[in-house]
TIKE-703201 format. One line per 10 residues: number of its first residue (from 1); their letters; for each residue x, y, z of C-alpha. Coordinates in pm, 1 decimal. Layout:
% TIKE-703201
NUM = A = X:Y:Z ~ ...
This chain:
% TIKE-703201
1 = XXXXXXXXXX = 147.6:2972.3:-1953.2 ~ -84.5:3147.8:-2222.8 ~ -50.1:3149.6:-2554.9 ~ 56.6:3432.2:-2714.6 ~ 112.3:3320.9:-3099.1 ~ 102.0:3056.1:-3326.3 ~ 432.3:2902.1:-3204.5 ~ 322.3:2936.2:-2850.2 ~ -0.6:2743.1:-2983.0 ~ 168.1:2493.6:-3172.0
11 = XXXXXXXXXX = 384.7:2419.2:-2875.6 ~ 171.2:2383.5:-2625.0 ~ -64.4:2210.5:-2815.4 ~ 180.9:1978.8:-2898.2 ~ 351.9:1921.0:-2502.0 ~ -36.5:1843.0:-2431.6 ~ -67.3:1612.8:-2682.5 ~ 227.6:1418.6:-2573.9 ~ 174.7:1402.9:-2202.8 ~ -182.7:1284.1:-2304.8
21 = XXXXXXXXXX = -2.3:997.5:-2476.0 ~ 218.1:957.7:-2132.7 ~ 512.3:1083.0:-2416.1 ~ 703.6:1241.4:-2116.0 ~ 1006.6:1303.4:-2304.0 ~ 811.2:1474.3:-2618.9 ~ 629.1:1691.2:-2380.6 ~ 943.6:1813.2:-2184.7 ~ 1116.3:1835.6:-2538.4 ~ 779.3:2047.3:-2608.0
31 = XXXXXXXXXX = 861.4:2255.5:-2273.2 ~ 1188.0:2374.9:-2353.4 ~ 1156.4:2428.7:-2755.2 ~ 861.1:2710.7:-2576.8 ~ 1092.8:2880.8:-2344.7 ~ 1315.6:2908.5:-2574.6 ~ 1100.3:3084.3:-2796.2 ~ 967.7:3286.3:-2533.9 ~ 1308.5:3405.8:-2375.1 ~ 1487.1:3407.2:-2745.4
41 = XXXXXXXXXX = 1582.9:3752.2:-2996.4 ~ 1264.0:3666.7:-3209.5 ~ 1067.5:3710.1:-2854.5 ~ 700.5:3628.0:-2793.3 ~ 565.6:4009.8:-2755.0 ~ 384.2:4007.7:-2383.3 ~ 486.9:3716.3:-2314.9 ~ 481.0:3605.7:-1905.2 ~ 753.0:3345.1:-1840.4 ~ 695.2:3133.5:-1526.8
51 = XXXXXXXXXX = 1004.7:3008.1:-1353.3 ~ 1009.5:2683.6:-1066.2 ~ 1306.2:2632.9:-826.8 ~ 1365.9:2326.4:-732.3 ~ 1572.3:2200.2:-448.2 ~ 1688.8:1844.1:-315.3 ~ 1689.8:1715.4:7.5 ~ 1896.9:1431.6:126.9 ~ 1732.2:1197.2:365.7 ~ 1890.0:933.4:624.6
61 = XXXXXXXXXX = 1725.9:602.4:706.9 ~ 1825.9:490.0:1062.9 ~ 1640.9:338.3:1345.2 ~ 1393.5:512.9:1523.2 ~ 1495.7:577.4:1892.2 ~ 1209.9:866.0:1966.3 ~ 996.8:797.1:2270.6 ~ 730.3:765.0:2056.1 ~ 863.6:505.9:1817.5 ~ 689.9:184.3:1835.6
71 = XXXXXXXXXX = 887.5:-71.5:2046.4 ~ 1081.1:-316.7:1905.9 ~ 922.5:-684.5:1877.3 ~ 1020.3:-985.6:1837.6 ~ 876.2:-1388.6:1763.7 ~ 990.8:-1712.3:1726.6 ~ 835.2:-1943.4:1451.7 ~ 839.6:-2272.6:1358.1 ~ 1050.8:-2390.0:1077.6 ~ 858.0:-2745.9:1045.6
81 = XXXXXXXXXX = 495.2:-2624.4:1134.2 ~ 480.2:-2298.7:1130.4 ~ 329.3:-2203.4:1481.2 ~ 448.1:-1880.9:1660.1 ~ 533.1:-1791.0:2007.4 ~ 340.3:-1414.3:2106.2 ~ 476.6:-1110.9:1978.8 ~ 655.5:-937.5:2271.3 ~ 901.6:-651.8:2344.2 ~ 1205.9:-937.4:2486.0
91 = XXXXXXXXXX = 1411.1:-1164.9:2315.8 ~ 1366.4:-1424.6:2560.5 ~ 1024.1:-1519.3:2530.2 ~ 1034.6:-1632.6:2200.7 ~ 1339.6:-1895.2:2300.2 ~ 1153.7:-1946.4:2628.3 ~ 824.8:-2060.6:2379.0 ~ 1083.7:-2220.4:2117.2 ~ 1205.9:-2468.9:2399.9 ~ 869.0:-2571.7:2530.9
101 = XXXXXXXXXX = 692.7:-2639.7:2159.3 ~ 1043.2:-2817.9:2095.4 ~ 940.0:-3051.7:2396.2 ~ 607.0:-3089.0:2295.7 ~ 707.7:-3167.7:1938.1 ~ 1075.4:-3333.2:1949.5 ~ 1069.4:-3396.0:1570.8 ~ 1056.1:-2998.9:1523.2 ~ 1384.8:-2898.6:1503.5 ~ 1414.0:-2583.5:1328.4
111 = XXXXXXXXXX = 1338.9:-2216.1:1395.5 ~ 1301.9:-1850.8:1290.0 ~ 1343.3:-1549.7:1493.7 ~ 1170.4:-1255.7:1315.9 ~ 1255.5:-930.1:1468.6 ~ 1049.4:-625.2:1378.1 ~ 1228.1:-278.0:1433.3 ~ 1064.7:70.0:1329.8 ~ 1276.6:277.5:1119.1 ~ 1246.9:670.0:1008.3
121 = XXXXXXX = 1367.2:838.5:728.7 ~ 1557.8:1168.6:907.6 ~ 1528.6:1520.5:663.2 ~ 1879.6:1650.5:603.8 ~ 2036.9:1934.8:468.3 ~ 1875.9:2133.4:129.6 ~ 2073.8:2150.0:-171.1
């Protein structure tokens, strides 16, 4: 926006001072204290307002099920050692490795399944 008079110069000087500071609220304060001098009875002669729209768009989070998602994965781990079986695409070969490090190490009785699955945010309607 340029400045067109001393109060457009004061303001603006002023909303730069405050974002400078990271005074966020001062400078939006700053903002609105010039439009209103701009677009008020005691108008800023030549003055060229600049207007922004701004629209919202909600977003959904659900699993991704494209073809091109990344599969999910899963692996089994440890709870005394920490060892893992491979990450792979089926359940069963993390029990599978689970039941054989349980018979090599019979003391080693607990376990954690972690389970990776890809999610994607999905655009919805504007507002």
């Amino acid at each position: 926006m340029s400045v067109r008079c001393a109060e457009c110069a004061r303001l603006e000087s002023e909303k730069k001072q405050a974002r400078d500071a990271g005074d966020f609220s001062r400078a939006t304060d700053c903002e609105v204290l010039l439009k209103r001098h701009l677009e008020g009875e005691a108008r800023c002669k030549g003055a060229v307002i600049a207007r922004a729209t701004y629209r919202f768009r909600e977003y959904t989070i659900l699993p991704d099920e494209r073809p091109e998602a990344p599969p999910i994965t899963f692996e089994m781990e440890c709870g005394t050692c920490n060892a893992s079986s491979p990450v792979t695409e089926k359940a069963e070969d993390g029990t599978q490795w689970a039941a054989e490090h349980f018979k090599a190490n019979p003391d080693h009785e607990e376990y954690r399944e972690h389970i990776t699955r890809p999610y994607r945010c999905e655009p919805g309607e504007w507002q």
